[in-house]
C-alpha positions in Angstrom: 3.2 -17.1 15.6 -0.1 -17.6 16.6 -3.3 -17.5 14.2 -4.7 -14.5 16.1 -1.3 -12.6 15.7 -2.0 -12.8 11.6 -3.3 -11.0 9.1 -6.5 -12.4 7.6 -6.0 -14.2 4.7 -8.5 -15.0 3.1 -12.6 -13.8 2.3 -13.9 -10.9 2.1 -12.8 -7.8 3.3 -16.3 -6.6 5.0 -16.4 -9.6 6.5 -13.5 -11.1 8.0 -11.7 -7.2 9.4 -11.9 -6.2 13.3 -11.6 -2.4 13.8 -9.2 -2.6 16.4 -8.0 0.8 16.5 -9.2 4.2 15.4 -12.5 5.9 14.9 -15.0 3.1 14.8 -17.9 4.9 13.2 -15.9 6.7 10.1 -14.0 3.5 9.6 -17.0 1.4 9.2 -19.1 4.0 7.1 -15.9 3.8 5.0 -15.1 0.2 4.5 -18.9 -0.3 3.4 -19.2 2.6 1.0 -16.1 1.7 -0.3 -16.9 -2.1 -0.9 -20.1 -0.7 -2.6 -18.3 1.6 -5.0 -15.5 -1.4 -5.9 -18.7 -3.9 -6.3 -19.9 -1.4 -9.0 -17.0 -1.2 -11.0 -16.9 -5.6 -10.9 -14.5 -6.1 -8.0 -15.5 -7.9 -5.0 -12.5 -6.7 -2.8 -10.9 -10.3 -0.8 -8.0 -11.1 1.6 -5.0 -13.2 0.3 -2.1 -14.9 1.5 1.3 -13.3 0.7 2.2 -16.6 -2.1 -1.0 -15.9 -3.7 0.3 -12.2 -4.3 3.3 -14.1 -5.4 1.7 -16.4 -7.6 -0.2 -13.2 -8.9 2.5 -11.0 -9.7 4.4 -14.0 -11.8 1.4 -15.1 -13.9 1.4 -11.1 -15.0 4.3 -10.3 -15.8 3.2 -9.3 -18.7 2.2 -6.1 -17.0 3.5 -6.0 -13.4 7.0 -5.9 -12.6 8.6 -8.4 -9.9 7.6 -7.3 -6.6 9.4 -5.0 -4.5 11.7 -6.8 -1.7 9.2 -5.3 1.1 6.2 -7.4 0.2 8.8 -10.9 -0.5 8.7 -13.6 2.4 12.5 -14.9 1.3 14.0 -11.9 0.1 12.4 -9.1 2.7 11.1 -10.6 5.2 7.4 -10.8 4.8 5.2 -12.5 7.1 1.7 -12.8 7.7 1.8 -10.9 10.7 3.5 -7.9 9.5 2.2 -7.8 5.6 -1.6 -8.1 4.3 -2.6 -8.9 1.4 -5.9 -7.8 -0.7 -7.0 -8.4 -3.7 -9.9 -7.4 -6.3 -11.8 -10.5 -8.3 -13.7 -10.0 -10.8 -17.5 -11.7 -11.4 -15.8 -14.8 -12.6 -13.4 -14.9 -9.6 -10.1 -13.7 -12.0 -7.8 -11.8 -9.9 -8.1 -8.3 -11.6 -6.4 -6.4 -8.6 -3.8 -6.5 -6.0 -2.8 -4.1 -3.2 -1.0 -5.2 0.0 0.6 -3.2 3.2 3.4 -3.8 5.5 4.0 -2.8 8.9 6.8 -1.4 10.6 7.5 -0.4 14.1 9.7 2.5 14.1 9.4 4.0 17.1 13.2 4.0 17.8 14.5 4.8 14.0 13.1 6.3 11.2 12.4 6.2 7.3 15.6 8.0 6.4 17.8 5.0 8.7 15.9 2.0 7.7 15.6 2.7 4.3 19.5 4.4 4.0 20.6 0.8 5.7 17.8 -1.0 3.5 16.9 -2.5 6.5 13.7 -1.8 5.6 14.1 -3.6 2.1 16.0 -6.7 3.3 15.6 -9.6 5.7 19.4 -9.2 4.8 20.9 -5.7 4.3 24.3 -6.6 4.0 24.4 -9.0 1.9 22.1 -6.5 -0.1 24.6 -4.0 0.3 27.3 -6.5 -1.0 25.6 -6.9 -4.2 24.8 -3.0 -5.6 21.9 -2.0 -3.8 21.6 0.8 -1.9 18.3 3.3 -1.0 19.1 7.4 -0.7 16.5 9.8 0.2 16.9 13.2 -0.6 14.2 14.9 1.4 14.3 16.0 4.8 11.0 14.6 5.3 12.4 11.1 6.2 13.8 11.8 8.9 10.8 12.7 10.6 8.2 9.4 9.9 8.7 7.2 12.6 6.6 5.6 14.8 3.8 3.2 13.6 4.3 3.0 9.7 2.8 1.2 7.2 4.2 0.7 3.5 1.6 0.8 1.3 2.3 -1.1 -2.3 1.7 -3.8 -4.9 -0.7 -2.3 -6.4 -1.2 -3.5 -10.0 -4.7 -3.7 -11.7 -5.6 -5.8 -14.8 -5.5 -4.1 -18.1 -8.6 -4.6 -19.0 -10.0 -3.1 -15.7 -7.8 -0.2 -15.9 -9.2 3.5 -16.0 -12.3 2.2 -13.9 -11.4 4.5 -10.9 -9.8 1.4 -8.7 -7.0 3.0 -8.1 -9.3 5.7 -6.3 -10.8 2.8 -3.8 -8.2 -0.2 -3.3 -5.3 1.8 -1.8 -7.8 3.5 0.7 -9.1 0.2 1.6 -5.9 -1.0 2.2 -4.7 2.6 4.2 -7.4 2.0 6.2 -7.5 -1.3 7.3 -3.7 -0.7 8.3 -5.0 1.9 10.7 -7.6 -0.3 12.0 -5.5 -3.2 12.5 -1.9 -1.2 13.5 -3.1 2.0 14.8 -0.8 3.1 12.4 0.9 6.8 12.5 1.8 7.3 9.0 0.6 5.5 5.6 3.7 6.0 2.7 4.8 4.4 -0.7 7.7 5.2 -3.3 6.2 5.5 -6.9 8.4 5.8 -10.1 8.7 9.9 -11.6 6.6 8.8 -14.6 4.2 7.0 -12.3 3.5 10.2 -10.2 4.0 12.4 -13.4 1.1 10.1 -14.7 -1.3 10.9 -12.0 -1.1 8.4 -9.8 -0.5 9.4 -6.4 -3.1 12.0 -6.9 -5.5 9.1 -7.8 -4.6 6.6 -4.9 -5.0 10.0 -2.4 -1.6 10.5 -0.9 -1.6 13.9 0.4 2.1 14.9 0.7 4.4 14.0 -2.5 7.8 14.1 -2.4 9.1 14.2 -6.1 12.4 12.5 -7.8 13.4 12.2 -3.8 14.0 8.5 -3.9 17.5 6.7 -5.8 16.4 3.3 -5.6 18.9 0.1 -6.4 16.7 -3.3 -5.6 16.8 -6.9 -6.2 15.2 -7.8 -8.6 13.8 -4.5 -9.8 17.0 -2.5 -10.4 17.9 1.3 -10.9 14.6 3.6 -10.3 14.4 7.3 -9.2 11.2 7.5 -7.5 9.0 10.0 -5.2 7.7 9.6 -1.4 4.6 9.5 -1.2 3.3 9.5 2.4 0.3 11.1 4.6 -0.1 11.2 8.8 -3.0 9.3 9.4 -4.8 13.0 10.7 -4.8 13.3 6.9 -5.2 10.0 6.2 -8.8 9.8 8.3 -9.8 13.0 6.2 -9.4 10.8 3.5 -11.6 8.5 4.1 -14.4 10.9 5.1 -14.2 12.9 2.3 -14.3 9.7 0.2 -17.8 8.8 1.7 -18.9 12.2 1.5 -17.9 13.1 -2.0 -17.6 10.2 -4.0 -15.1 8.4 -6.4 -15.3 9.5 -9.9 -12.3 11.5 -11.5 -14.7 14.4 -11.0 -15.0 14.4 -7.4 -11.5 13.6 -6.1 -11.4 13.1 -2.4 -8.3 14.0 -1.8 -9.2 17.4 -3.7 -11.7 18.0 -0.7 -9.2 16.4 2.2 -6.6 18.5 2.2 
């Protein structure tokens, strides 16, 4: 793997992304007013490496669970050229918050058959399979995202720079750099029932929710019933410019004005 075929991993997001695919303008109003709006709430928004996001998640556990299998080099099969990594530091340079994406080419397949095979968990399924774990999705919905997908997760913000409205600006960020780098088709996540229940993926922006869909059985995260969350990247873009236009408070939701 050459340098140029990975993901940036390290400085700051302004200045170390190309905007390889999709609408230039839009994506670079975006990534500015949205490094603005993170800069006022105490975050300067940086790339990472995917064993800092290790490191991160294990010296919080106190309030992050282990990560999903998607976003672990051993156990998923997480590479710097399919997974980025991002992360929000605070004035003193303390990691405060994480949020990371993972590409997938499924052009030939789709959600429902990699995630029913866990091939989209796993660097190895069977053995996955061998041991208890096991994915079913419920919706119909599945079955039709394919193509250029990115998983969108690891999102975990400090306590103490919790209800600050990051949750409103990192998972955008993240969205659309995916885009930019992937010309991605479709942007989704899984979130717990009480997670979505709580407000979340009406916070982060997803567009389409697809509630208690998910039955969920990982290493090392065990039993879950979760939603899909998910958004074509039409909807996505929308997004983005409705964020710019509108703002980022819990007032003025862009998502309200995106859909």
């Amino acid at each position: 793997m050459s340098m140029q075929d990975c993901c940036p991993q390290s400085g700051r997001v302004p200045s170390n992304l190309k905007i390889d695919h999709g609408p230039v303008s839009l994506l670079g109003r975006f990534f500015l007013a949205a490094d603005t709006a993170a800069r006022e709430r105490g975050i300067s928004v940086y790339f990472a490496s995917l064993q800092d996001l290790l490191g991160i998640n294990s010296a919080n556990s106190d309030s992050w669970r282990p990560l999903v299998p998607i976003f672990q080099p051993d156990l998923g099969g997480a590479t710097a050229e399919n997974t980025f990594v991002m992360v929000g530091k605070d004035r003193d340079g303390e990691v405060v918050a994480t949020q990371a994406g993972r590409y997938y080419d499924w052009t030939d397949t789709t959600l429902f058959e990699e995630a029913s095979s866990l091939r989209m968990f796993y660097a190895n399924p069977a053995a996955a399979s061998a041991r208890g774990d096991g994915c079913t999705i419920a919706t119909p919905v599945a079955s039709t995202i394919s193509g250029r997908v990115v998983f969108s997760g690891a999102g975990w913000y400090r306590p103490d720079f919790r209800g600050r409205g990051l949750a409103r600006i990192m998972p955008r960020i993240s969205r659309a750099y995916a885009h930019a780098r992937w010309n991605t088709d479709f942007t989704i996540s899984m979130m717990a029932d009480a997670v979505i229940a709580g407000g979340m993926a009406d916070r982060t922006g997803y567009t389409r929710i697809e509630r208690s869909s998910v039955e969920l059985v990982v290493s090392p995260l065990g039993s879950m019933r979760c939603g899909l969350v998910w958004m074509p990247v039409q909807e996505m873009l929308a997004d983005l410019e409705a964020a710019i236009s509108v703002g980022w408070s819990e007032q003025s939701d862009p998502r309200a004005a995106a859909i």
